[in-house]
N, C-alpha and C positions, 0 to 999 in steps of 0.2 A: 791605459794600463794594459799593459801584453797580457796578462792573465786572463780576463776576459775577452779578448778579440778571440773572432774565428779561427782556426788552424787546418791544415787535411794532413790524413792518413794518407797514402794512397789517391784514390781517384772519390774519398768521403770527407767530407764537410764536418768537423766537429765545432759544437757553437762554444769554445771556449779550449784553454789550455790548460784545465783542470781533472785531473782523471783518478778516480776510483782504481784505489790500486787492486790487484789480485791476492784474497786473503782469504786463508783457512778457517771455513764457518762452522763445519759438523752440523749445519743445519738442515742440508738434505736426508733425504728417505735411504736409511738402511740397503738397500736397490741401487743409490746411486740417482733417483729420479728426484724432481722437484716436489716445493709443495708450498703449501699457503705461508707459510712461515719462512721459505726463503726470499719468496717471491717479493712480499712484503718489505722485508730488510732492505734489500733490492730496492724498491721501487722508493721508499726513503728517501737513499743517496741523492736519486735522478729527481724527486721535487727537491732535492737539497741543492741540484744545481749542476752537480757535474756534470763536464760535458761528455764523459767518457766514461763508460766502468767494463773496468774487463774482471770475471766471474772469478774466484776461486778457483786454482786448478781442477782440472775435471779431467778424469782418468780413462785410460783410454780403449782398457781390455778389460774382461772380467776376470780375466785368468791370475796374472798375479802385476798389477799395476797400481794398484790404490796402495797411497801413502797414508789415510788418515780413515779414521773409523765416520760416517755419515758424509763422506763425500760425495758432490758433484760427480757424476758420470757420464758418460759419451758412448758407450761400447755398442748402444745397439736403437735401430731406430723405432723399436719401441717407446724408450725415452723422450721421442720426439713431443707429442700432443704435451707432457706435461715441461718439457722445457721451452715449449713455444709461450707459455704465459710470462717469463721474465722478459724478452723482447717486449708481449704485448703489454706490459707492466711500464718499462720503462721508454717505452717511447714516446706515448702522450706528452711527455715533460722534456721533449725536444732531445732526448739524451739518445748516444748511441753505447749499445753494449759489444763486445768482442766475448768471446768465447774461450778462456786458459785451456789449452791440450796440456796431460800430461802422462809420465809413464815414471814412476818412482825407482824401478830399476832395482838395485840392491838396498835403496830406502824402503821399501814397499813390506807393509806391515805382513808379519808371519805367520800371527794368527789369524789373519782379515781377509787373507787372499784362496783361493782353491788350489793355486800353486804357488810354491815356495819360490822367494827372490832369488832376481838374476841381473848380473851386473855385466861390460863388458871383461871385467878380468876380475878373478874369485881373490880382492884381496883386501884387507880391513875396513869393516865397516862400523865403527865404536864397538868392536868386540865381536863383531858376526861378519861371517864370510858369505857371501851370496855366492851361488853356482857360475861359473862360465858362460856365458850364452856360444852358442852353434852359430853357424851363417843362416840357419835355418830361425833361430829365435829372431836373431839381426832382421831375417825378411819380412816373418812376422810385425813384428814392431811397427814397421814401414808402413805396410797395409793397415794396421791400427789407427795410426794418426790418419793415413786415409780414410778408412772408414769415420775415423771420429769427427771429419771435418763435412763430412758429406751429412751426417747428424746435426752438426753447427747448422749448416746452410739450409738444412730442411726447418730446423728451427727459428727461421728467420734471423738468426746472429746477425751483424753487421758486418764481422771479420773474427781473426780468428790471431792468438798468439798462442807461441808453443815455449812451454818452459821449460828455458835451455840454463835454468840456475839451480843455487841451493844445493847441489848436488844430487839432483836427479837425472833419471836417463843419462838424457844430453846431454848434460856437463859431466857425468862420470865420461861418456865418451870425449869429451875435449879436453880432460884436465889429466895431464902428463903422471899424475900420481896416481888417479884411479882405472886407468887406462893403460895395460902396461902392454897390450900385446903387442907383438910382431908380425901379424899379417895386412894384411889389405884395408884392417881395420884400427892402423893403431901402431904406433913405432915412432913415427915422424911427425911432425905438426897438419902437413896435409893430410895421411890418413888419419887423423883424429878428427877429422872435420869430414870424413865421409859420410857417416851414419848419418851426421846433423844435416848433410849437405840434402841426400836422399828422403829425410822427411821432410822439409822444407819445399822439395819438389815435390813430393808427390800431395803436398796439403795444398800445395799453389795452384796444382793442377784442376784441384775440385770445382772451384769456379771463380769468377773476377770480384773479391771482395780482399780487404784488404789484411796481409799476411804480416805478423811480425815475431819477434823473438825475445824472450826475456833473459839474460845475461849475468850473471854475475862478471861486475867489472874486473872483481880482485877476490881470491880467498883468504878469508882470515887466520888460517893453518898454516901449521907451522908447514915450511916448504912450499906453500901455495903461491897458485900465480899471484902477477901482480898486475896493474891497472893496462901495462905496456901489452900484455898477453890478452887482455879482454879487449883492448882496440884490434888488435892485431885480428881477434878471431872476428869481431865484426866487420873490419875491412877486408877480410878474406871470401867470407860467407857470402852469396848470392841469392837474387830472386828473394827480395823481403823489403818490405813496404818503410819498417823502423823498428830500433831497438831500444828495450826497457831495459835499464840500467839496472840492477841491483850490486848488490852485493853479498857472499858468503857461500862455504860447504856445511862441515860441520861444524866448527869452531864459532864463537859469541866476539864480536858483535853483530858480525852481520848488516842484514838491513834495519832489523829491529831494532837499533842501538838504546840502551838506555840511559836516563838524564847522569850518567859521569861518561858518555860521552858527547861531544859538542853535537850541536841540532845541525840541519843540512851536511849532516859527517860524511857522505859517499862524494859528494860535489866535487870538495877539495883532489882527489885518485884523480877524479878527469882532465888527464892533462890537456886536453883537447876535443874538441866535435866531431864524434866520425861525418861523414858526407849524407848518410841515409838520418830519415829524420828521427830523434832521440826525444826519451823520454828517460828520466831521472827519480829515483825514489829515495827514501833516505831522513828521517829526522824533519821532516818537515811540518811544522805545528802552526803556522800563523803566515802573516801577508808578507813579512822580511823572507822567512824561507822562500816561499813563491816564487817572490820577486830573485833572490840569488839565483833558482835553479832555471831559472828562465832565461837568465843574463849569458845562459851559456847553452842550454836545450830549448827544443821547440814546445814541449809538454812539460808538465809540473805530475809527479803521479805520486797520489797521498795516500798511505793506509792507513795509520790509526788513528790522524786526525779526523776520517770520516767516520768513525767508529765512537769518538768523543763528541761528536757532532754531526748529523746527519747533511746539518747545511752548511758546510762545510765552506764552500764555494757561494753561498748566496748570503753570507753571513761576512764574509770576507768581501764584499763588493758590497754589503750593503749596512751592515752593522759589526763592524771586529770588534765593537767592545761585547758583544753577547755570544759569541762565538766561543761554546765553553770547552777550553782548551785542553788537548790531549797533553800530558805532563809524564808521557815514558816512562811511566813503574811497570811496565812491562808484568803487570798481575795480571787480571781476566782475559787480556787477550792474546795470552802465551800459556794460558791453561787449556793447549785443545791437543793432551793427550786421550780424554776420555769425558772432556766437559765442550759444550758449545760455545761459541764467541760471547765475549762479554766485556766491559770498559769497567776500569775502576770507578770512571768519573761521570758514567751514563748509563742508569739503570734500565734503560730503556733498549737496548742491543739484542736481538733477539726475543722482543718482544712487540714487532711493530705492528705484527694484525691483530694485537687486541686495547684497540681505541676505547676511552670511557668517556662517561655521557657530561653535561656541564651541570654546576651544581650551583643555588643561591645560598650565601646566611655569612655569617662571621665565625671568626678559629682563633683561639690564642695561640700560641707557641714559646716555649720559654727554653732558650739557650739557642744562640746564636754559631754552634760551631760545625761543623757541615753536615750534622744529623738535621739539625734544627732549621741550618737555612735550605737544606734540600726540601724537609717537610714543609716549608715555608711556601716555598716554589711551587711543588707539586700542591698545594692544595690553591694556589693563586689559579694556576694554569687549568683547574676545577671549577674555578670559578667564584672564588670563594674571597672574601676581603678578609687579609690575615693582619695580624699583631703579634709582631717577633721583638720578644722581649729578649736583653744580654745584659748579665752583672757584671761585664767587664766593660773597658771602654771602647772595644771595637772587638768586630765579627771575628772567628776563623777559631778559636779552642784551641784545641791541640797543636792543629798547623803553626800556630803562634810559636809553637815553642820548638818547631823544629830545628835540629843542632848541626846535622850533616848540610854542608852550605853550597852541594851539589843536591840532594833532594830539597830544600829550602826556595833555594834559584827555582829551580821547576817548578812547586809546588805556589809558588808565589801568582802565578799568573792563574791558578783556581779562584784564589782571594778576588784577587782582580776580577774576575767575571762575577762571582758572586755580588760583589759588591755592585756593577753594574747590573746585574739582574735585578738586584731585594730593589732597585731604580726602579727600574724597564717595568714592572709587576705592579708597581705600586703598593710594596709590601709597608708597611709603616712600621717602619726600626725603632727601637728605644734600648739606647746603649746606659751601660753605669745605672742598672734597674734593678730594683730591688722590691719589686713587686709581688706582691702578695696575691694579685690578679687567678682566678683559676685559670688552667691551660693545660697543653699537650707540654707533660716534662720532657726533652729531647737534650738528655746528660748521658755519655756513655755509659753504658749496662755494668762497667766495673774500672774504678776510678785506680789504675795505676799506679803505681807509688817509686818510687826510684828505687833500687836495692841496696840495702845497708852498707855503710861506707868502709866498714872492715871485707867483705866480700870483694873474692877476686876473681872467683870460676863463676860464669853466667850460661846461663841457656834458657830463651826462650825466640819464639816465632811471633813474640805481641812485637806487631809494628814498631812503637815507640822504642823499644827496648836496644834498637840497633842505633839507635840515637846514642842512647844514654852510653852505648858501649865506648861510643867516640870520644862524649866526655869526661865520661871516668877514667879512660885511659889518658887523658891529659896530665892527671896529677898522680897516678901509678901505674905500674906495670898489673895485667887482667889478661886471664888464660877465658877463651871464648866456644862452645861447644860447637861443634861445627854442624850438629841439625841443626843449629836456630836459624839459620841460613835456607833452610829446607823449603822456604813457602819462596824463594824467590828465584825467576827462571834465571837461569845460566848467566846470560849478559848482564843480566843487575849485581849476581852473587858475584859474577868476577870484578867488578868495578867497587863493590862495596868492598871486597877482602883485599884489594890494593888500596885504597881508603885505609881501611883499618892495621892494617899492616904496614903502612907507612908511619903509627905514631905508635907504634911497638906491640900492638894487639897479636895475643898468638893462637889464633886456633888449634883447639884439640879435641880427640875423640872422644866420645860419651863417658866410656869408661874410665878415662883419666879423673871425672868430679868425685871431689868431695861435699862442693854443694851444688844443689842445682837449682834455677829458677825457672818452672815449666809453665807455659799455657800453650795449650795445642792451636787452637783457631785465631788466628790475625783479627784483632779489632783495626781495621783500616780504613779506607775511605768509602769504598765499594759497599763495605759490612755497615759501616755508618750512615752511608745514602738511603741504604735499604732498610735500615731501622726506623728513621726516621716518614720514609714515605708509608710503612707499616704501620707504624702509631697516627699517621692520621687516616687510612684507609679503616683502621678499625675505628677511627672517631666517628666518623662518619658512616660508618656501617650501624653505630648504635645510635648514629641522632639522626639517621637517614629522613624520617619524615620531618624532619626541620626544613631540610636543605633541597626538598626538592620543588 
């Protein structure tokens, strides 16, 4: 199986074609430096098997470069002693790390930075204009990713990629609409690819490890390139080891895509293999994806399914059915305006250096639906021999009833793992029970109701409710408030309001209700995992000298 064989970067040996993609964690030090808590996360992935992780973008100036509040930084080689512990973290476990350079350019947060952003040309950036930059900012720049890579290399990195997507820096410098100058920097397709050309050189220059570039293949904007223009600019571009595929500027779906749209989605744009070796990101959840993006690149590179699952890769080569599967609801880990990384489907994300101890005794548990079987889990994986009791005839609650038959599809392969997990644990199921047995109640905190059948203006943010909205508009015309929408990022929102808008659903603004149906906080899966592992932490905190 290609996925597991060796592969090389460059003149480096990676032990697999599995690679930890580059994702925004918020889990670094306020400074930009590391700390037990990234490192951690980190070190996760690589016993989880990859054979590659490359870091979080990490910024490259202190001046005004950082895209995200707790980000990765590079700027100075002070940073060095506490960034040298993720190499020493992840290499034990055979895994090699690369290093994201980045410069967010006229992304680059407003309040976050000591200087205000700068683009190559001062013009829309979702509503804010960044400043021009000078030939003198241009040089700047230059020497930055220089400097940042000599940071890398004292860090012991492996290599280093610089991202040239998403619409930072480098891609506002290559992409024909945010790049509008006419000088030396910008007019023509070749001056668009100066800036990128010049850092590229001078990071290659720093020393012999291996150099590559991250990409968007296509933009999802309107007037954005397209797959033919992201070949083009990596068949042009020099001196780089291989390139990471992505996809996206501003506009959804991007790389992120969520379940309404199809899994391995960027795959399909590739109309072909450029010559330098490729690496491909994109919707990839399980060993089919893998296997597609492999049939056509040398590397497979995964982000949120190593975020749903740490062993991502050792799980997939040695057990896929427990391999609990990322299902692109794009919640927790698209909430990293002001919250840190987190999975709907793994509570465990940013919390990996704090391990708990094993425990003896027995647990009941009563309700089988993903509060119950997550508590089920976590108190198994304690140590503990559980009894999960369900008055229905099979596991899964809520999910049971889900109506939208694109979150349904997704959603179905949690069941799935679950079910082979409550196995794997040796958890002892007892379905169509009606037990009177004492136990851990695990029933949602507030039992939902459909909303009354004369009702036609709705709003709320409770999960289920976007359900209901599809089936009640089956049998009549329903005016929808358009906060209820508000808890879900952009790519899901847009895919749901074509959803909903295709069977005559009309969204409208607050003020148009006459009635409204509110709950502010999402009972969801994420809300529900976490309940559930609550109610037996504090079981066990009150019957602690039982179990020890």
């Amino acid at each position: 199986m290609k996925a597991f064989e060796s592969g090389m970067i460059g003149n480096l040996g990676i032990r697999n074609r599995i690679v930890m993609a580059p994702m925004i964690s918020n889990l670094a030090n306020s400074d930009g430096s590391s700390n037990e808590t990234l490192v951690a996360y980190l070190e996760e992935r690589a016993k989880g098997g990859a054979g590659l992780i490359i870091t979080e973008y990490t910024y490259v100036d202190g001046s005004n470069a950082r895209g995200s509040r707790n980000e990765l930084g590079a700027y100075s080689a002070i940073l060095v002693p506490k960034l040298r512990r993720i190499p020493e973290a992840i290499h034990p476990y055979g895994t090699k790390v690369f290093m994201q350079l980045v410069h967010a350019g006229g992304k680059a947060l407003y309040d976050e930075n000591p200087e205000p952003p700068m683009a190559p040309s001062s013009v829309d950036f979702m509503g804010k204009r960044p400043r021009e930059m000078g030939e003198e900012d241009i040089e700047g720049v230059i020497r930055s990713f220089e400097r940042a890579a000599v940071v890398a290399k004292s860090a012991k990195f492996d290599g280093i990629e610089i991202h040239g997507a998403h619409g930072y820096l480098i891609h506002q410098f290559l992409s024909p609409t945010l790049n509008v100058r006419t000088d030396r920097y910008g007019g023509t397709f070749e001056k668009r690819l100066s800036v990128p050309q010049a850092i590229i050189d001078a990071v290659r220059a720093v020393g012999d490890f291996p150099v590559g570039i991250r990409l968007s293949l296509y933009e999802d904007d309107p007037g954005g390139w397209n797959g033919d223009y992201g070949l083009k600019v990596i068949d042009s571009l020099k001196n780089l080891d291989y390139v990471n595929f992505s996809a996206g500027n501003f506009y959804p779906p991007g790389s992120s895509a969520s379940f309404y749209s199809p899994e391995t989605h960027i795959l399909p744009r590739l109309k072909r293999k450029p010559k330098i070796t490729t690496m491909l990101v994109g919707s990839v959840v399980d060993l089919a994806g893998v296997e597609r993006v492999l049939s056509k690149c040398d590397f497979v590179t995964v982000g949120r399914g190593h975020l749903a699952d740490a062993y991502f890769a050792y799980k997939l080569q040695n057990n896929p059915k427990l391999l609990r599967p990322c299902i692109r609801c794009n919640q927790g880990c698209r909430d990293l305006s002001l919250g840190e990384v987190r999975c709907s489907v793994n509570p465990s994300v940013g919390h990996e250096a704090n391990p708990e101890r094993k425990l003896n005794g027995e647990i009941v548990i009563k309700g089988a639906g993903i509060q119950g079987l997550e508590a089920a889990l976590y108190a198994s994986k304690r140590g503990l021999k559980v009894s999960l009791y369900e008055r229905e005839e099979k596991i899964g609650g809520q999910l049971n009833k889900i109506y939208d038959p694109f979150k349904k599809k997704a959603f179905s392969s949690l069941l799935n793992y679950y079910e082979s997990a409550v196995k794997f644990y040796n958890i002892s199921l007892i379905l169509d029970s009606k037990s009177k047995e004492k136990g851990i109640e695990c029933l949602p905190p507030v039992v939902y109701k459909e909303p009354p059948e004369n009702c036609d203006t709705f709003e709320s943010n409770v999960y289920a409710n976007q359900d209901w909205f599809l089936k009640i508009a089956e049998g009549k015309k329903i005016r929808v408030g358009k906060e209820s929408l508000n808890s879900l990022d952009r790519g899901r929102k847009q895919g749901y309001i074509a959803l909903a808008e295709k069977i005559g659903i009309e969204f409208v603004d607050q003020s148009e209700f006459d009635f409204r149906l509110i709950v502010e906080d999402q009972y969801d899966i994420l809300m529900a995992i976490n309940l559930g592992i609550r109610k037996v932490k504090q079981f066990i905190m009150e019957q602690e000298n039982e179990f020890m």
